[in-house]
C-alpha positions in Angstrom: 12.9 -6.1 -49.6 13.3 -3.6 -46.8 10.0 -2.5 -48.1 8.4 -5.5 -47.6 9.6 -6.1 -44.1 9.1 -3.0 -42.5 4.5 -3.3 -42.9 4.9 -7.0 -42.3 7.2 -5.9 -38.9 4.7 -3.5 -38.1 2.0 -5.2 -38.8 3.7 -8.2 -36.6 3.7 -5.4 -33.7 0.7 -4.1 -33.6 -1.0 -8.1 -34.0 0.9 -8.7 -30.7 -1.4 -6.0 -29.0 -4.4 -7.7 -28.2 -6.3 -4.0 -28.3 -7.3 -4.3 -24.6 -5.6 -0.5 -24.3 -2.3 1.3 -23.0 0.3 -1.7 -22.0 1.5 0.8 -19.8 -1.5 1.1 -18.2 -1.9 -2.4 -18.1 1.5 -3.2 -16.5 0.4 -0.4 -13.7 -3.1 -2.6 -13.4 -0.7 -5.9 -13.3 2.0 -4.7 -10.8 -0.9 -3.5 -8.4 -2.5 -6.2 -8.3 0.6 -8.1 -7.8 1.4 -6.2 -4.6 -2.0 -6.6 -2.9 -1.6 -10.0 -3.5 2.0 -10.1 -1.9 0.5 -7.5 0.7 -2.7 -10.1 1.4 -0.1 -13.0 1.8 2.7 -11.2 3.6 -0.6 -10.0 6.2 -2.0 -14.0 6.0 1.7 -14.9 7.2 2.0 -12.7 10.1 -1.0 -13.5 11.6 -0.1 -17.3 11.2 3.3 -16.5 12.7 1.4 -14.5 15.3 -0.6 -17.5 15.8 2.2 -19.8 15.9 4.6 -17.5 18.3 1.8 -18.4 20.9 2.6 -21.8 20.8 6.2 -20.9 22.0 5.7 -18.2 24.0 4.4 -15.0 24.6 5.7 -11.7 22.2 8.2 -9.5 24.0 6.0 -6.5 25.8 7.2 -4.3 23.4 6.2 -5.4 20.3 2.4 -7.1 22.0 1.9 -3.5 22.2 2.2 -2.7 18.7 0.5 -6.0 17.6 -2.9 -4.7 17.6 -2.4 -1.6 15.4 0.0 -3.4 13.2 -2.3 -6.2 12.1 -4.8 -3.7 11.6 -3.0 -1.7 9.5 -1.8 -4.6 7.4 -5.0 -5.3 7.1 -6.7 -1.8 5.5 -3.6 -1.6 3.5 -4.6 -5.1 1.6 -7.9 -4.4 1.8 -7.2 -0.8 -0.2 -7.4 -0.6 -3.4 -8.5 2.1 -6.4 -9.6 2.1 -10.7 -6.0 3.6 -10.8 -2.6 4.2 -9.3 -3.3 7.4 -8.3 -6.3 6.2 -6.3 -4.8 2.9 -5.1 -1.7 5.2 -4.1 -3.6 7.1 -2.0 -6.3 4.3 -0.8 -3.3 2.3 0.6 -1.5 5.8 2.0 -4.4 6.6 3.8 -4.5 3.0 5.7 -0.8 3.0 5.9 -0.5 6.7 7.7 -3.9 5.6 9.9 -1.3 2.7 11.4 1.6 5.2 11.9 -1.0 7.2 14.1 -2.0 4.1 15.8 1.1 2.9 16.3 2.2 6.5 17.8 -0.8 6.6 20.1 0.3 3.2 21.9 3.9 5.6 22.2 2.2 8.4 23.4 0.0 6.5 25.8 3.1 3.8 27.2 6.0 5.4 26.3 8.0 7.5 29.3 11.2 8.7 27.5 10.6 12.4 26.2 12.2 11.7 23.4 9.8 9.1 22.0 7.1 11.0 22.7 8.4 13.9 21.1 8.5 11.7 18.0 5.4 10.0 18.5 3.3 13.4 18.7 5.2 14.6 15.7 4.0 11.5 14.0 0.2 11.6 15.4 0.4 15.7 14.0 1.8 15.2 10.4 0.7 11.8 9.5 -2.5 13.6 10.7 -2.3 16.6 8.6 -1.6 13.8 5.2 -4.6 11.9 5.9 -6.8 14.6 5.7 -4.9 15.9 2.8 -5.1 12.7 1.0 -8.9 11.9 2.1 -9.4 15.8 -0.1 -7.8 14.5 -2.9 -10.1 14.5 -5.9 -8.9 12.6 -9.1 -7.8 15.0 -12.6 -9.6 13.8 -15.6 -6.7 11.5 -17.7 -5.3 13.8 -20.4 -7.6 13.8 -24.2 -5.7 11.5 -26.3 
């Protein structure tokens, strides 16, 4: 009996895969997808909240200064995308590290405290550095099966 049931399990396995390729893969290809959805709607929210904090008021100073860069960076980082993960990763990283920049440029040109612009020009040199790094990056061929 054991005999019997053991093909006919298999078999039962390997019917559930429709043959469309690794499910691995294809649960990377889902998940991204997932999270530039999220990403487009979290973005979509924002600027409605944006939109709708006018109605009650202005933004503290603080944070209209950021609002610029931010949205944009939101933006590119939806908007990113790649055949893979590894390219996605990177398409997103590179839109996500131009916003830090951004962001530490509106530091570096409003900010007083030494401190902060201490940070901010560590941030503008490094995130810098990864950009570049990242915008070098050339895909490896997938292992031969």
């Amino acid at each position: 009996m054991i005999r019997v049931l053991t093909p006919l399990a298999l078999l039962g396995l390997l019917s559930a895969c429709d043959g469309g390729g690794d499910p691995v893969q294809q649960a990377l290809r889902d998940t991204s997808a997932a999270n530039q959805a999220a990403a487009a709607r979290t973005t979509e929210q924002m600027e409605a909240a944006g939109h709708a904090g006018h109605a009650m008021g202005s933004p503290p100073p603080g944070d209209k200064a950021f609002a610029a860069s931010e949205a944009e960076m939101h933006r590119k980082m939806a908007a990113a995308s790649g055949q893979t993960i590894d390219q996605a990763y990177v398409a997103k990283m590179i839109a996500h590290h131009e916003g830090a920049v951004a962001m530490a440029q509106v530091a570096l040109r409003d900010s007083r405290d030494p401190e902060i612009r201490r940070m901010a020009q560590a941030v503008v040199d490094t995130q810098t550095r990864e950009i570049a790094e990242m915008k070098a990056w050339t895909p490896t061929a997938p292992p031969a099966n």
